[in-house]
N, C-alpha and C positions, 0 to 999 in steps of 0.2 A: 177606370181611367187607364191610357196605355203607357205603359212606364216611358214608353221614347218621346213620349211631349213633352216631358218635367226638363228633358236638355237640349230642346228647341228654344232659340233664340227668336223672336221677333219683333220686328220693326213696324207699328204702327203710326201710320199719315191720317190727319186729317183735321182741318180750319176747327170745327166745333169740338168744344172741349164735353160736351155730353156723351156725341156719340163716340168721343176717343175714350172717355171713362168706361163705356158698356163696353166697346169693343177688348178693351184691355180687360176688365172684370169676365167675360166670357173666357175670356183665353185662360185668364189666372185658374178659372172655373174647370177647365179642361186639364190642366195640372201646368200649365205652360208657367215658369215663374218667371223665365230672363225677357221679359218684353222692353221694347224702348218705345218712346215716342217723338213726332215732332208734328208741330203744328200746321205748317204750310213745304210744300215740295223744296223750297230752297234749303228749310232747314232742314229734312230728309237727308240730301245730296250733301249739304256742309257735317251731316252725321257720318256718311259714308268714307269723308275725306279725313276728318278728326278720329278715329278710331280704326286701330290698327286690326280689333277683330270683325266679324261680318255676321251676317243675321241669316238665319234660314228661311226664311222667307218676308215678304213685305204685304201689307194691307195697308192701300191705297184710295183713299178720298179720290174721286173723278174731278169734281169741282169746286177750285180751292182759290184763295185771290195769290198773289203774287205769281207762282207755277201750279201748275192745272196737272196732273193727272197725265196728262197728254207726253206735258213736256217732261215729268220725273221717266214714264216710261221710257221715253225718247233718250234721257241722258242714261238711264242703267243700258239700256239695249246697245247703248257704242261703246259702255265703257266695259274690254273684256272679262276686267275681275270682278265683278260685278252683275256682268248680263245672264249667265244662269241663275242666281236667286230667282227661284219660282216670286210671281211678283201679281199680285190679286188687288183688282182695282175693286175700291163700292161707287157704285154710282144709283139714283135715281132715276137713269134714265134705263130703257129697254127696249127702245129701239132699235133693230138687229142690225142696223146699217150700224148703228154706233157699235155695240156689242161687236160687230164684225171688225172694224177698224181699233178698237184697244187690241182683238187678237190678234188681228195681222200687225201693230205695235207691236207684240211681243207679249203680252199679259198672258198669263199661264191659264187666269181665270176670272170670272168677275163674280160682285154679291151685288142681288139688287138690295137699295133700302127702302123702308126698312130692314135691317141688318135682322134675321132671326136667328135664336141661339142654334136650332136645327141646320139652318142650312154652311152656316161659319164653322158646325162642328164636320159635317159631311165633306166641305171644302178643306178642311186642314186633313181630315182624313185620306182623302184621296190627294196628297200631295204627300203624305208618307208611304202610299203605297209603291 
């Protein structure tokens, strides 16, 4: 385990509460302990505003009811304290028109799901390097 993920903060998005469990137990798994969560993108963004510290990165459900993926990227991407957080959607979809359009949003990166523990630990990896 790399000692520098134990003081990574991160902010996990996403509607189902199954896959917000595995994806926080993987992290915890990786030594990562400071994770938050919120269930749909508005609560995401109403986290961003109630708390005065910030998260090193975010993992982002693509499609969610109330705010979609689309639209959390859209509000971090204008808001400047906020718009560097490297920021990793999951989505189901992989379709490269779509995959093309979260990156040109601004997504650092995306997970297809199923979420596998290999590819979630490879993505945090290359965002430490």
């Amino acid at each position: 385990q790399n000692s520098d993920l134990g003081k990574l903060r991160v902010l996990v998005v996403d509607d189902d509460p199954d896959i917000l469990s595995l994806i926080l137990m993987i992290l915890q798994s990786m030594g990562i302990r400071d994770t938050e969560r919120a269930m749909d993108g508005e609560a995401a963004l109403e986290f961003f505003r109630s708390n005065p510290w910030c998260v090193d990165f975010v993992i982002c459900d693509w499609i969610m009811p109330k705010m979609n993926g689309y639209d959390v990227l859209r509000a971090f991407s204008a808001d400047p304290s906020i718009s560097t957080i490297p920021f990793i959607i999951m989505t189901a979809k992989s379709a490269e028109a779509d995959i093309n359009k979260l990156l040109e949003l601004g997504a650092s990166a995306y997970l297809t799901k199923p979420v596998s523990i290999k590819n979630l630990l490879e993505m945090v990896g290359s965002l430490l390097e």
